[in-house]
Structure formats: structure tokens, C-alpha cells
N, C-alpha and C positions, 0 to 999 in steps of 0.2 A: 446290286453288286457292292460288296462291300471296300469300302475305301482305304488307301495305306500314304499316310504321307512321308516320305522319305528328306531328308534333312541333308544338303550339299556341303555345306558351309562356304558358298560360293561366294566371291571376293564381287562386293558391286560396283558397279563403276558409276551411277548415277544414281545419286542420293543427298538430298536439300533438307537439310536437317529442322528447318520451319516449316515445311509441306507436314511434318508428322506431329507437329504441334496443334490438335486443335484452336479454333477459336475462343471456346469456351474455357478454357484450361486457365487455371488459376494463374500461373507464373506467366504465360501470356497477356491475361488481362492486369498482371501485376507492375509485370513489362510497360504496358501502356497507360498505366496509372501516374506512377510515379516519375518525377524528372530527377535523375541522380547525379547528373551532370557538376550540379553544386558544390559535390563533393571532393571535386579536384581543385576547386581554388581555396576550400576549407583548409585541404592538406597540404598543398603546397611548401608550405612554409617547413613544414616536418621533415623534408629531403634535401639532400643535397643537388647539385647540378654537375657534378662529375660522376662516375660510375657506375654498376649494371643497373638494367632496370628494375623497378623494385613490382613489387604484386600492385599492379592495378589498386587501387583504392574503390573504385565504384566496387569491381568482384569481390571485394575482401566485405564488404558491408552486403551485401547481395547474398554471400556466403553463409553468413553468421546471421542473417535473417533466415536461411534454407533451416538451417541448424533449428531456431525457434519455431518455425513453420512445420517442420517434421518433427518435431518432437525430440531433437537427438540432443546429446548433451556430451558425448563425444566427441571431438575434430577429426579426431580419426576414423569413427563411422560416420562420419559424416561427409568425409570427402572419397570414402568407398561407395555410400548411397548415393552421392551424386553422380559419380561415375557408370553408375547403374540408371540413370535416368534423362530419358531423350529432353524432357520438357526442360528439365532443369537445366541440362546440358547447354540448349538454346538460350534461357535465364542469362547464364552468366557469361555467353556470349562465347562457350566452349566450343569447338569442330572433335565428332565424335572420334577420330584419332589423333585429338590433342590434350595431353597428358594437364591435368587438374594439378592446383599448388601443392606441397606437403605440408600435411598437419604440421610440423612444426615451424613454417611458416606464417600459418594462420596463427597460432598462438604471440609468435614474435609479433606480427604486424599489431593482434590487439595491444600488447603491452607499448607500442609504439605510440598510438593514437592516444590522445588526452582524452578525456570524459566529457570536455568541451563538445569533440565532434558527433560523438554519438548524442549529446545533449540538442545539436542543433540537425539531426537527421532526427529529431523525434519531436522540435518543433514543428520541420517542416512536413513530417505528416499529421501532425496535429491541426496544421493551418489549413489543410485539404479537408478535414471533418468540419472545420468551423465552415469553411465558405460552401461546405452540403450542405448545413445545416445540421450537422449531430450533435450539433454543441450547444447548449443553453445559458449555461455560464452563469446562471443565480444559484442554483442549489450543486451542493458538491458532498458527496458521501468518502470519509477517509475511514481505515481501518490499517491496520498492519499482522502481516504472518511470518515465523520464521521459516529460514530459509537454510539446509545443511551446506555447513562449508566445505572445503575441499582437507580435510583434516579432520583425524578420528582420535578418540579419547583417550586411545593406549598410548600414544606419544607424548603426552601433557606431562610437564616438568614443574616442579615445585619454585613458586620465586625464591631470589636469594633475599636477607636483609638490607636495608641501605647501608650504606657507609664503604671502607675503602672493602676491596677483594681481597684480604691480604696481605702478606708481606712478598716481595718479587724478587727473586734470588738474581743474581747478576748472571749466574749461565740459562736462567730462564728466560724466555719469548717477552717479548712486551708484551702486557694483557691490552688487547686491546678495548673498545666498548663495550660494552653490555647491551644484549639482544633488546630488542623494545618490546616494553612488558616484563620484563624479566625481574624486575626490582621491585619488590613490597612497596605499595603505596597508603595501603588500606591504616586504617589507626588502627591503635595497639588495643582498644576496647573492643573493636570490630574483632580483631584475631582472636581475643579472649573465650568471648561469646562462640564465637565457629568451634575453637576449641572443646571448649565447656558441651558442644552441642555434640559433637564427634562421638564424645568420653561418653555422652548419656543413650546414645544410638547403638554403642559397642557392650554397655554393661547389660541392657535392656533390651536386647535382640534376643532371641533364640533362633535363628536361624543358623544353618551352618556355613561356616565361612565369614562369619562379621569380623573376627579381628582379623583377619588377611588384608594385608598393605591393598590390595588392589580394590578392598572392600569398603574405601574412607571416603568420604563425603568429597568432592570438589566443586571448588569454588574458584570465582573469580579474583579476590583478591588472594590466593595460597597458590594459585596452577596456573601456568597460559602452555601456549600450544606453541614449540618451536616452529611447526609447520609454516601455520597461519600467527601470526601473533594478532591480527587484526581482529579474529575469529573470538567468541564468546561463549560461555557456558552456559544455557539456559534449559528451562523443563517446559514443558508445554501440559497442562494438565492431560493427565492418560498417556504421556509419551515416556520415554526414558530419556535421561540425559543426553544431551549431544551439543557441538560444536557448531553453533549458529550466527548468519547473521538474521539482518531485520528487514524485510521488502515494505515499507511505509507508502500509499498511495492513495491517489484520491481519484475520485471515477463521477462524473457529471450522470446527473440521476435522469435525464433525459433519454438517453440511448445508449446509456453502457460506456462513455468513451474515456478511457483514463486519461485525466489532465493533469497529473503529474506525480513524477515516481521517486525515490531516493532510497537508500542501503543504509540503513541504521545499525550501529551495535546491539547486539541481541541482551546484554546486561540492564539495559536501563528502561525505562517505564515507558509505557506508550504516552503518559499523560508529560512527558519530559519536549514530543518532537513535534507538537501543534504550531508551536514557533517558527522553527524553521520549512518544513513544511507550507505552514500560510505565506511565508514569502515569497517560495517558488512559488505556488499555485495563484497566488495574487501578480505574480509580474508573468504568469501566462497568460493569463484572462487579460490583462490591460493590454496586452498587445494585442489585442485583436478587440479591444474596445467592446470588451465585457465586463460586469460587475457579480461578482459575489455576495449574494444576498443571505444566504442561509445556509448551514456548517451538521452533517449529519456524522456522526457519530458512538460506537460503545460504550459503556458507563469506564471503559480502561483510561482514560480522553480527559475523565471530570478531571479538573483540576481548576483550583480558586485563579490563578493567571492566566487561563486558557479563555476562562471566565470572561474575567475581567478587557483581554486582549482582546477577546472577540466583539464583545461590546465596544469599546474603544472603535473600531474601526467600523461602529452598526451593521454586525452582521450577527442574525440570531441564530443562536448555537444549540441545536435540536440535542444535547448531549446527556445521558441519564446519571443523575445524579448518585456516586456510589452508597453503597446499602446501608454503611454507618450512618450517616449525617440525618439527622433531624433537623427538618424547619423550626418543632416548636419542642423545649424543655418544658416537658409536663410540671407545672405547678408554677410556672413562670411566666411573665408575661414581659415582650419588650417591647420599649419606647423607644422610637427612631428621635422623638425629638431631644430626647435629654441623654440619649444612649446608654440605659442603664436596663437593668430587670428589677422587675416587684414581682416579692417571692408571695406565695398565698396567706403569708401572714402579715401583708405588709409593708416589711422591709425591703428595702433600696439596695441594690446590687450596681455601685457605680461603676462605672471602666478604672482602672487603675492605673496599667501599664501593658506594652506590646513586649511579647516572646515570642522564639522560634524553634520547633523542632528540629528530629536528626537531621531532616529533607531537606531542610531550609526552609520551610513553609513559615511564615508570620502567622501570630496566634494576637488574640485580643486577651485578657484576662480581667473579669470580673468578680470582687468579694464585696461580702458586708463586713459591717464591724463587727468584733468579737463580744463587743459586748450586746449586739444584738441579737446575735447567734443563742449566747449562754442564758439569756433572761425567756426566749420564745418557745412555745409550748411545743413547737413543732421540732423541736432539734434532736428526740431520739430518732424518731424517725427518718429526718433530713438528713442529718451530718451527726452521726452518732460519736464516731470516733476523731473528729477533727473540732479543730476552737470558732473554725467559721467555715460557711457556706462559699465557695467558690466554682466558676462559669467560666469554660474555655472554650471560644467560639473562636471560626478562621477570619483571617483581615477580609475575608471577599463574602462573608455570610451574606450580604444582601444580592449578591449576585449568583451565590449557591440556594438563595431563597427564589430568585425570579426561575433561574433554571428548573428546581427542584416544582414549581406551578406550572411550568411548560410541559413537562414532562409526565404530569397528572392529565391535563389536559387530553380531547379527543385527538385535536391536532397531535399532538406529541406520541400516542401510540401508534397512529396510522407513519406518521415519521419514523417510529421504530421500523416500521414493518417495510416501510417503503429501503430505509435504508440496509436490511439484510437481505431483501430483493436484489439489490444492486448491487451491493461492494462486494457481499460474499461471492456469489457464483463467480464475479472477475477475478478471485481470487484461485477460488477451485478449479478455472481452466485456467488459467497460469500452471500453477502447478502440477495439474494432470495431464496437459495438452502440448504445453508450450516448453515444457524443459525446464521449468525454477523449481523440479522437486528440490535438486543442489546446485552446488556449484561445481562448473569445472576450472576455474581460475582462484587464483590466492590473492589477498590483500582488499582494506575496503575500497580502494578506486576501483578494480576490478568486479568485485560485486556489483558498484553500482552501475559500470557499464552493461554488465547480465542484464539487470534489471530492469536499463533502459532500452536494452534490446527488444526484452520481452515483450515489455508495453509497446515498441512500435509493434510488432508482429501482429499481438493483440490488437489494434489499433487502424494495421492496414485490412485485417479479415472485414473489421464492423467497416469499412468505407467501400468495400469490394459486394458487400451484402446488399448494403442501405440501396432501399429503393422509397425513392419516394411518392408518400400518397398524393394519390391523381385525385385533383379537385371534382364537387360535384359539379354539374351543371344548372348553375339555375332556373326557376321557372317565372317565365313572364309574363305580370299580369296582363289580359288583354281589357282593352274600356268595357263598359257596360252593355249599350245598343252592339259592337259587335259580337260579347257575348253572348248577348239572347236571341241576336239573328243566327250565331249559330247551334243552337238548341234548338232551335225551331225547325232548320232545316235538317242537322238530324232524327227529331221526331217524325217526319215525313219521309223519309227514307231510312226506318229502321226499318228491320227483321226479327220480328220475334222469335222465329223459330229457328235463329242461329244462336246457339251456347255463346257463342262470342259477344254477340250484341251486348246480351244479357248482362255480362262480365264488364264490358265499356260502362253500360249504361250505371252503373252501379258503381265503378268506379270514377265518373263525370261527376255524379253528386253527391260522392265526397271531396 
């Protein structure tokens, strides 16, 4: 007989909104994971003690973890999806005809909270990996990905020059500040060069549309973004321009666990944020009486202070050395004891004096004399158009030399390989899983609260996962006489013609 289900919409009178919660259900055993309780004398101090009640704090953080967990990067489909959802609904401690916050609450209460508390809701599931054990705390893989900000490139305004705005007419407004960002900072040689580069892009195009205003090159120091002024111009090889910031993170190479995360300006160099970086990551490990022994990172990393810092504090820094730098100047040989080079004819290449690049980076500088130069057989070929031979090495070459042997070494490619195992895929589900394709808040505090959001999220799955391996059982030797009394007596009571025997007895003497 075929069957017809018909649909009442009838009104229930008995319905326990945990009865429809499995056991096994994520947000249930999420529920029972975590103590969120913390979180009200964290915030405490952010309210006042006269008027309405404000959004729960536990829900508001429970909330914006749902948000990371599902993937959503909307507040507004976000508090429509959870409305739609019985598990979640119990989460956050909702009764299924009682009306969820508005998005634009959820938005107000983040910009409310300091980056302190979400800082300290992500130690404290942090401290729950260490005392599972997912945490190792000697080797640490960092890497950093951009991240799109909440601002698009058609809005981007040209900075103005320093100095005054003007002349202010008496029936005009007071001017007041100037947006941040808004004012040229860059040097007059930098602009130059942008310029000069613009003019050579527009003459030597063929493409149509290159002189169209909307067709010009943008840059950091000529544009900011009224939107976001926080937000930054970067490229990502194969991507097109966009408005970025910096998600910089380090992830313990044991079980995947990020031990600490931060929001970088998307302008500046990965090799610039090891610094600050190593100091979060070094005051989380100490608090739970760990040590950092070894530092795994991309050749974007090398840099001769990163070098030298890491050493400094004996931690060896698996980091590949970039593609320019040479160990050895072909035809040159150097003496650490007298600090100089001997060139293959000879002559003496003393230290002379320290210089610095655009970077700021310190340089060593090495010549000979000129009259050693002009008299040596070797000088068409060495230094054809100059009066002497000179040698520009960095202040940290002996420790861009130890690196650059680590990094030859077995150890050091299996270290490659161990560290794109690890940092990248934590990277990849971030972004594809967790909601850091963009942003949906403006300003860098707000990024780096996303950020930290994401890594707890990330952070509670791998503690929800972890199961830990079940020890074997040992085996115990037994003495001698009662091993052979019992050999003996199962020779006398075997069975040859059981398959099983056979299979015992063969595995007894091994």
C-alpha cells in the first residue's frame, strides 16, 4: 500500500529542546568541553551597573565561534542559520520561540570588547591542548597569507601633500583633521621612481585602455582606502591587486595546533614580523613551561636580524636562505681571523667601513688598494671599469653562512618538507573552511580579533578530534625452568592435525 504523509502544522505542547540534541553532535560535546564561564568576570569591567541588559557575553563569543565553525562570514546569515538550527539553538542556550540577537548587535558588542578578551579566550583553549597533550612546544612552523579586507579598490583616494590644507576663508567650516593615512609620507625619491615607472607602463603598453585614470598603477605610498585606512595594497603572485591585510601565525609541528596568531599590515615584508611574533609565541609557551627549540620557516623569513635574534636566544632557525646570497665569492677566499678576503692573485681585501641600505639593513664593505688593483694581471677581467676591487657582504654573513649549511643539509630539506606539511594545509582550512577568505569588520584591531577567532575555532575541532594512542601491552619475561616446563608440557598435549596448533607452535618459537 502505498504511503501519503500529510503535514498538520500542529502547535506542540511537549518539546525539550536537549532531547533532540544527540550525544555525539559537535556543539554538544562543545558544550561539555569548554568552561565559558571566565568570560563574565573578563568583561565585567566593560559595563556599566545601571541600565538594560546588555547581550550576554558568553552567547556573544559562542556566537562568532558558530560564525567560524560554519563557515559564515556574514552576521547576518549567520544569526538566520542559527535560527534554523536545533543543536545550535541549545549551544547558545536559545528556547526554540525565543527570538536570537540582531546582527547589528553582534557587530556593536565586537567593536566593544578589546582584543585583550578574545586574546584570553584563545589562551584558554590553548591551555586545554597543552594539558591533552597536543602541544610540544620545541619546534614551531610560522608562515603568513593575505587576507581580503572589508574595502574594494574603486574607492581608494589619492594622498594629499604635507603641509598646511590651504587657505580657510572666514565663512568656511573649520577643517578639521586629516583622515589617517591620508598624508604622503613616502620620500620625494620614492614618488619619483613610482612616477618614472607609471610614465614607462603607459608609453610601452599596447594594450587598450592603459592611459585611462582608472588604468594607473596603485600604490601604498600615492592611495589609501577611505573605507579601511588600516587596509593595504598588496599582490600575491597570480592574483590581482586587492586590499589586504596579513594573518602571520605559527602552528606547533606535533599535531597541527596554532600557538599563536596576529593581523599584520599587508605592505611590509614577512621577514620584517619574526620579532614580534617570537615574543607572543615565546610568552605562550613559557606559560605553560615550555621551550622553543627550533623555528621552521619560508626563505620570505631570511633576514640577517631574524638570524642573528634567533641565535641570540639558542633557537635554530630551519629558514632557507634567499636565492641571491652566496656563501662563497668565487675567486675569494675569507679569513674570519683577520676579517678580510684574498683575492686569487694575492691581494688583501681589508674591512674598511660599515654602510646601510634603502631597508635599513647594515652592510660590511671590503676594497683593496688601488694601487694593487692597477698593477695585477688580473684586473681586466676582475674590475675592468673601476680603480679597485670592492666586496659587499651583510653584518650577519656568518650567521647567513651557518643558516645557508643547515639548509644544504639532510636535516634541513626533510625540515622543508616537514614544514609545508604543517603550516600550509592550517592555512588552507582557514581560509576555505573557517571564514578568513575576508574580512567582515574594518580596522586593524578588528582583523586581528577575526583572526583570533579563527584559530580558536581551528583549535577547538583539533581538541574535539584528538584521541589519544592506547599504549601497548607489554610482555613478560617468564624465568627459565618455568619456561621449559612449559614447552614440555605442551609437546605432550599437542595436536598435530589442528591448523591451529601448527600456527601456535610456530609462533612460540619465534
Amino acid at each position: 500500500m502505498q504511503g501519503k504523509k500529510e503535514f498538520l502544522d500542529k502547535e506542540v505542547t511537549r518539546f525539550k529542546l536537549s532531547e533532540r540534541v544527540p550525544p555525539h553532535n559537535l556543539y554538544r560535546r562543545l558544550a561539555e568541553l569548554v568552561d565559558w564561564s571566565f568570560l563574565y568576570e573578563k568583561t565585567r569591567s566593560l559595563y556599566s551597573r545601571t541600565g538594560q541588559p546588555s547581550l550576554d557575553p558568553v552567547v556573544f563569543f559562542k556566537l562568532v565561534l558558530v560564525g567560524r565553525l560554519e563557515n559564515l562570514v556574514s552576521d547576518r546569515r549567520l544569526v538566520e542559520h542559527c535560527a534554523l538550527r536545533l543543536d545550535i539553538l541549545w549551544f547558545l542556550g536559545y528556547e526554540v520561540d525565543e527570538e536570537l540577537p540582531w546582527h547589528s548587535t553582534v557587530s556593536r558588542t565586537r567593536q566593544l570588547f578589546p582584543a585583550a578578551v578574545f586574546e584570553r579566550l584563545f589562551d584558554h583553549v590553548f591551555a586545554q591542548c597543552v594539558a591533552r597533550g597536543l602541544v610540544a612546544g620545541e619546534r614551531q612552523a610560522v608562515d603568513s597569507a593575505p587576507v581580503k579586507a572589508n574595502a574594494s579598490l574603486e574607492t581608494v583616494l589619492e594622498k594629499q601633500p604635507p603641509g598646511p590644507r590651504g587657505p580657510v576663508l572666514a565663512t568656511d567650516a573649520p577643517a578639521g583633521p586629516a583622515p589617517a593615512g591620508s598624508v604622503v609620507t613616502a620620500p620625494a625619491h620614492q614618488l619619483r621612481n613610482l612616477a618614472a615607472h607609471q610614465a614607462r607602463l603607459v608609453a610601452h603598453s599596447s594594450v587598450p585602455g592603459a592611459r585611462h585614470e582608472k588604468a594607473r598603477l596603485l600604490s601604498n605610498k600615492t592611495h589609501y582606502s577611505p573605507t579601511d585606512p588600516d587596509a593595504r595594497i598588496s599582490i600575491k603572485p597570480g592574483k590581482a591587486r586587492a586590499l589586504n591585510y596579513l594573518c602571520s601565525l605559527a602552528v606547533d609541528t606535533a599535531t597541527g595546533v596554532i600557538s599563536h596568531v596576529q593581523a599584520d599590515l599587508a605592505d611590509s615584508r614577512d621577514s620584517l614580523h619574526p620579532q614580534q611574533l617570537l615574543v607572543g609565541l615565546q610568552q605562550q609557551l613559557q606559560a605553560h613551561e615550555l621551550r622553543l627549540r627550533e623555528l621552521l620557516a619560508d626563505a620570505g623569513y631570511a633576514n640577517g636580524t631574524n638570524y642573528a635574534l634567533l641565535e641570540g636566544q639558542k633557537v635554530t632557525a630551519w629558514i632557507p636562505v634567499f636565492g641571491q646570497y652566496k656563501a662563497e665569492i668565487e675567486g675569494f677566499t675569507y679569513r674570519a681571523q683577520t676579517d678580510d678576503y684574498l683575492c686569487a692573485a694575492g691581494k688583501v681585501l681589508p674591512f674598511r667601513k660599515y654602510d646601510t641600505r634603502a631597508d635599513g639593513n647594515w652592510l660590511k664593505i671590503y676594497w683593496a688598494t688601488c694601487s694593487d688593483c692597477q698593477q695585477c694581471p688580473l684586473k681586466p677581467t676582475c674590475v675592468p671599469g673601476a680603480k679597485r676591487k670592492q666586496l659587499t657582504r651583510n653584518i650577519y654573513d656568518a650567521a647567513y653562512r651557518r643558516a645557508w649549511q643547515r639548509q644544504q643539509s639532510r636535516r634541513g630539506q626533510r625540515m622543508r618538507r616537514v614544514r609545508q606539511s604543517t603550516v600550509e594545509p592550517v592555512f588552507g582550512s582557514l581560509i576555505h573552511h573557517y571564514g578568513l577568505r575576508r574580512m567582515n569588520v574594518r580596522g586593524h584591531a578588528g582583523a586581528h580579533k577575526t583572526m583570533l577567532l579563527t584559530a580558536v575555532a581551528y583549535n577547538l575541532k583539533k581538541l574535539l578530534k584528538y584521541r589519544p594512542q592506547q599504549q601497548l601491552s607489554l610482555a613478560v619475561a617468564l624465568p627459565s625452568p618455568l619456561l621449559a616446563a612449559n614447552r614440555r608440557s605442551w609437546r605432550r598435549h599437542r595436536r598435530p592435525e589442528a591448523p591451529t596448533r601448527t600456527i601456535q607452535k610456530r609462533l612460540f618459537r619465534k
